[in-house]
VOTOR-768582 format. One record per residue: residue number from 1; residue in one letter; z, x, y negated of N, C-alpha, C in turn. Coordinates in Angstrom, 2 decimals. Layout:
residues N
ATOM,nr,rest,n_zz,n_xx,n_yy,ca_zz,ca_xx,ca_yy,c_zz,c_xx,c_yy
ATOM,NUM,a,Z,X,Y,Z,X,Y,Z,X,Y .
...
This chain:
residues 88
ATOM,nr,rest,n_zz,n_xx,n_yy,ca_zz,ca_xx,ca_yy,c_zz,c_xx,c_yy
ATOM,1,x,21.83,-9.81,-74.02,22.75,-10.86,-74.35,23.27,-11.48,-73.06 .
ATOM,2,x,24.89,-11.63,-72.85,25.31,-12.97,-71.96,25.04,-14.04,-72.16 .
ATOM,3,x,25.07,-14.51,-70.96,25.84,-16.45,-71.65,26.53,-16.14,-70.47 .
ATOM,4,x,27.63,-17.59,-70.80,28.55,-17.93,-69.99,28.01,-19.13,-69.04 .
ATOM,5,x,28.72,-19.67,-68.02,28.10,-20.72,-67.72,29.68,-21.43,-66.95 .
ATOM,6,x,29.70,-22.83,-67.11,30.64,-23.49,-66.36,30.30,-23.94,-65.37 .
ATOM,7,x,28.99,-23.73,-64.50,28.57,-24.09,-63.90,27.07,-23.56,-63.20 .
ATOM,8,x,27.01,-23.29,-62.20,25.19,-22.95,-61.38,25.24,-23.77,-60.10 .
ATOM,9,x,23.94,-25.01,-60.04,23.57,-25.29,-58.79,22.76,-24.43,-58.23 .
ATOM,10,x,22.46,-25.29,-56.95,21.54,-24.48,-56.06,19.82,-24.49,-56.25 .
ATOM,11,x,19.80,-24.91,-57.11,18.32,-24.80,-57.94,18.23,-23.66,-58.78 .
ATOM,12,x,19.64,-23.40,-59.58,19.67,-22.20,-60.54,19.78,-22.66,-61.64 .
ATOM,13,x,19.78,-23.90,-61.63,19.92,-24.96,-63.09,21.45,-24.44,-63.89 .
ATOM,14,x,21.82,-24.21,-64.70,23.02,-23.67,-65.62,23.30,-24.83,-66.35 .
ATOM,15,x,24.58,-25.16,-65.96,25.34,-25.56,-66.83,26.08,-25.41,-67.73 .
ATOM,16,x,26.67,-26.11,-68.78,27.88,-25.74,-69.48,29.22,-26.86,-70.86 .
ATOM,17,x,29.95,-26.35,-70.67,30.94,-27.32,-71.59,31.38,-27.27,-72.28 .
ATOM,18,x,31.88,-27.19,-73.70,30.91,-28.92,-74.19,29.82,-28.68,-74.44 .
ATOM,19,x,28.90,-30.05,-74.79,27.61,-30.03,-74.62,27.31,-29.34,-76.35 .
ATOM,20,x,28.19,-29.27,-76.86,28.01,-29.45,-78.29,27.39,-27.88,-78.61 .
ATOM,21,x,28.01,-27.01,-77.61,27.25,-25.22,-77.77,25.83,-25.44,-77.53 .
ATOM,22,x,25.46,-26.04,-76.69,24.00,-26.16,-75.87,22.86,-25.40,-77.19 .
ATOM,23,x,23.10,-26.32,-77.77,22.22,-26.08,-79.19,22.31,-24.60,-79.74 .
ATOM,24,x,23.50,-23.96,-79.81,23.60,-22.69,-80.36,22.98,-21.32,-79.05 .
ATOM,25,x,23.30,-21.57,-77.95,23.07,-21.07,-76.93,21.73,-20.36,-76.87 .
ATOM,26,x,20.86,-21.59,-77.06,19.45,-21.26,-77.12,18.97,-20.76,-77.89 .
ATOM,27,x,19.33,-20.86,-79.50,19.19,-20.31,-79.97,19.28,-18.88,-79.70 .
ATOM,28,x,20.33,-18.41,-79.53,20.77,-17.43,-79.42,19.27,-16.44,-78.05 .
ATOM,29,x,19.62,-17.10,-77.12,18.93,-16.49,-76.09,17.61,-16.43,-76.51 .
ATOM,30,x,17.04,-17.03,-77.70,15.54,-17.19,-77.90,15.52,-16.12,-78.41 .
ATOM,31,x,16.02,-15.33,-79.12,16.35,-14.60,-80.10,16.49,-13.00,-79.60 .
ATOM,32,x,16.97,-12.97,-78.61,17.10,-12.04,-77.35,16.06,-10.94,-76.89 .
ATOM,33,x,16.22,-9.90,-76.49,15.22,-9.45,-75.80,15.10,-9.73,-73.62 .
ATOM,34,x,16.61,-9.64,-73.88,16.79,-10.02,-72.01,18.23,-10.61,-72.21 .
ATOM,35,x,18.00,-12.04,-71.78,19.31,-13.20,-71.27,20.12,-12.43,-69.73 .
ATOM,36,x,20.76,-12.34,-69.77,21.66,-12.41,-68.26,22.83,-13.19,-68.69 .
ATOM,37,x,22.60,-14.34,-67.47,23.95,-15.31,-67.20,25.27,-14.74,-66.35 .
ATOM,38,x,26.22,-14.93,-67.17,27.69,-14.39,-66.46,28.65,-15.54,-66.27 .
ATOM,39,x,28.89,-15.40,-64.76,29.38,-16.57,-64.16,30.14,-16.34,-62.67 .
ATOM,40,x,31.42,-16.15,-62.69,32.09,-16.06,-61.62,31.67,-16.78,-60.59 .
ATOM,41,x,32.11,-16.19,-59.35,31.37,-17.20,-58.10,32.17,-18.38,-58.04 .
ATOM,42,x,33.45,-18.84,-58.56,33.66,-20.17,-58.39,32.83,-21.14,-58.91 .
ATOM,43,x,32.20,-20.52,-59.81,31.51,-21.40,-60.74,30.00,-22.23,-59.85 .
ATOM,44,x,29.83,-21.23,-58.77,28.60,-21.96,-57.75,28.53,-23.05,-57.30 .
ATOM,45,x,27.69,-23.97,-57.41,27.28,-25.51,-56.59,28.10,-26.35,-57.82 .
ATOM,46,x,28.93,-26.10,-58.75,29.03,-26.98,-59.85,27.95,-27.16,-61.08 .
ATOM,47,x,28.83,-28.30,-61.13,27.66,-28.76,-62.65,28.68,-28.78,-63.59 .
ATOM,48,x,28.32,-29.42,-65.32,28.99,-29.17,-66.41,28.59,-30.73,-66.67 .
ATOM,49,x,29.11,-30.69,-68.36,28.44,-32.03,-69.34,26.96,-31.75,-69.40 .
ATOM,50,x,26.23,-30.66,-69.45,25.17,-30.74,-70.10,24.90,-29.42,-69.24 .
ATOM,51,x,22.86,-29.68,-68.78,22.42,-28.59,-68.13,22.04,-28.09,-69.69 .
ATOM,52,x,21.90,-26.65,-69.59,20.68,-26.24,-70.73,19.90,-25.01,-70.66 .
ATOM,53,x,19.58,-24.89,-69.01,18.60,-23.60,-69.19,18.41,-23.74,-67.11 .
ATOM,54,x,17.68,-22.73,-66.83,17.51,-22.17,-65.74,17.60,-20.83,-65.28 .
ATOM,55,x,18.23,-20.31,-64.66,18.35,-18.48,-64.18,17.01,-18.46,-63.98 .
ATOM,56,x,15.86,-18.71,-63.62,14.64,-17.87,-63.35,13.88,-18.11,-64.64 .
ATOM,57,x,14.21,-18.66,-66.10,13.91,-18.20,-67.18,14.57,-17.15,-67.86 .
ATOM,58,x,15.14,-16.45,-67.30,16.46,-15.09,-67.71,15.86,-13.99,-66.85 .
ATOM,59,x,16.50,-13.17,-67.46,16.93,-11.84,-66.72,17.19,-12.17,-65.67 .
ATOM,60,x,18.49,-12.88,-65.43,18.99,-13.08,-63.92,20.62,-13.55,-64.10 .
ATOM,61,x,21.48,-13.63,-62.97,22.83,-13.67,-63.00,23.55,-12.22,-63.09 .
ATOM,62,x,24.81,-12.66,-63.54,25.57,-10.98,-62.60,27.20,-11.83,-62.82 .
ATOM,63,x,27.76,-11.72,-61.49,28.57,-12.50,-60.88,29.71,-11.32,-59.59 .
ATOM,64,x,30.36,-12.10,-59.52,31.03,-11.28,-58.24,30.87,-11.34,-57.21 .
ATOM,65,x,31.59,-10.49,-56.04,31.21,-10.67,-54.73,32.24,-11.54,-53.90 .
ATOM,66,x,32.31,-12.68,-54.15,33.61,-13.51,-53.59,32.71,-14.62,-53.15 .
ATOM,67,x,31.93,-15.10,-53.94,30.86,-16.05,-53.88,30.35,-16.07,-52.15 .
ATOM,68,x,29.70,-17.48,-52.22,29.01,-17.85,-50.61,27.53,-17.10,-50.62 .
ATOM,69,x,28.11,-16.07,-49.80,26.30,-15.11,-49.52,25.00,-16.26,-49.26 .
ATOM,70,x,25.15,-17.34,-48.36,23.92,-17.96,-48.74,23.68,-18.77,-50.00 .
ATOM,71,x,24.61,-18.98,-50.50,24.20,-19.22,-51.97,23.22,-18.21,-52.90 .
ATOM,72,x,24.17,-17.12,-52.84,23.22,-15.98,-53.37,22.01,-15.25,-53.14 .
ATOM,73,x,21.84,-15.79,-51.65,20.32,-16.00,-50.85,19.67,-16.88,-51.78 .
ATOM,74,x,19.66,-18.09,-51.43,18.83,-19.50,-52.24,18.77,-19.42,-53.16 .
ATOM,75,x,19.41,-18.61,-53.99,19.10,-18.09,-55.48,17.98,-17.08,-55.08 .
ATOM,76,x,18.09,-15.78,-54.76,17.61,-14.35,-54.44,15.93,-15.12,-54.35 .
ATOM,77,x,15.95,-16.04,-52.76,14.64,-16.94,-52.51,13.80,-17.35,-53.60 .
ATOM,78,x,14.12,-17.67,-54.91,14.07,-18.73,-55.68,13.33,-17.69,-56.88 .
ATOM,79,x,13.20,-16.30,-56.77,12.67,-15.19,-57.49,13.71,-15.18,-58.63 .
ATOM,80,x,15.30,-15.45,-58.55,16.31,-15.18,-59.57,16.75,-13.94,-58.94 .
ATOM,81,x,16.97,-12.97,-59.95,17.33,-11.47,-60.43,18.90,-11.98,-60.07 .
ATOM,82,x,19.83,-11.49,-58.71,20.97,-11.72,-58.73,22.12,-10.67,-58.73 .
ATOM,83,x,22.87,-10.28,-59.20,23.38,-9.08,-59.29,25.01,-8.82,-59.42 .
ATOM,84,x,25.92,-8.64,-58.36,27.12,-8.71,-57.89,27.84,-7.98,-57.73 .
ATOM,85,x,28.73,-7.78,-58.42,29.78,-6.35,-58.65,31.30,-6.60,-57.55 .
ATOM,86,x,31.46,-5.86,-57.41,32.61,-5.39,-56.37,34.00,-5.90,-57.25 .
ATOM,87,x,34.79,-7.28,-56.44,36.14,-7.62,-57.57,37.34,-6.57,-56.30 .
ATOM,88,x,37.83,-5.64,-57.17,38.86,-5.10,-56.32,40.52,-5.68,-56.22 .
C-alpha cells in the first residue's frame, strides 16, 4: 500500500491535509502487509494540519531524486528504508 503525504520533517514524522483522512489512513495501513510513503522531494522539511504516522513505522519512503541529499541522509541515519527514483 501507498500513502501520500503533504508533508515529511526531519524526524520522519508524516504529515498530511485535511486532517479529516488521518482517520481513514490508518486504517487502511493497519490493514496492510507493507506501508510505503510516496512523497515528492518538495514535500521535505514541511509539515501539514495534522501529523499521523512516522516513516520508521513503514516500509519506508520512495520519492525522487531532486530532493536535499542530506535530508535523505538524516532520514537513511534514522534506520528509514529510503528509496529514490531517477525524475528525467
Amino acid at each position: 500500500m501507498f500513502l501520500g503525504a503533504d508533508g515529511i520533517d526531519h524526524k520522519g514524522w508524516v504529515y498530511t491535509e485535511p486532517p479529516d483522512t488521518t482517520h481513514m489512513l490508518l486504517k487502511m495501513a493497519a490493514s496492510a502487509d507493507r506501508v510505503y510513503v510516496a512523497a515528492d522531494s518538495s514535500k521535505f522539511g514541511k509539515r501539514g494540519l495534522r501529523r499521523f504516522g512516522q516513516l520508521a513505522q513503514w516500509a519506508g519512503l520512495i520519492t525522487d531524486d531532486r530532493g536535499d541529499p542530506e535530508f535523505v541522509e538524516a532520514l537513511r541515519g534514522q534506520g528509514i528504508n529510503v528509496l529514490v527514483g531517477q525524475v528525467r
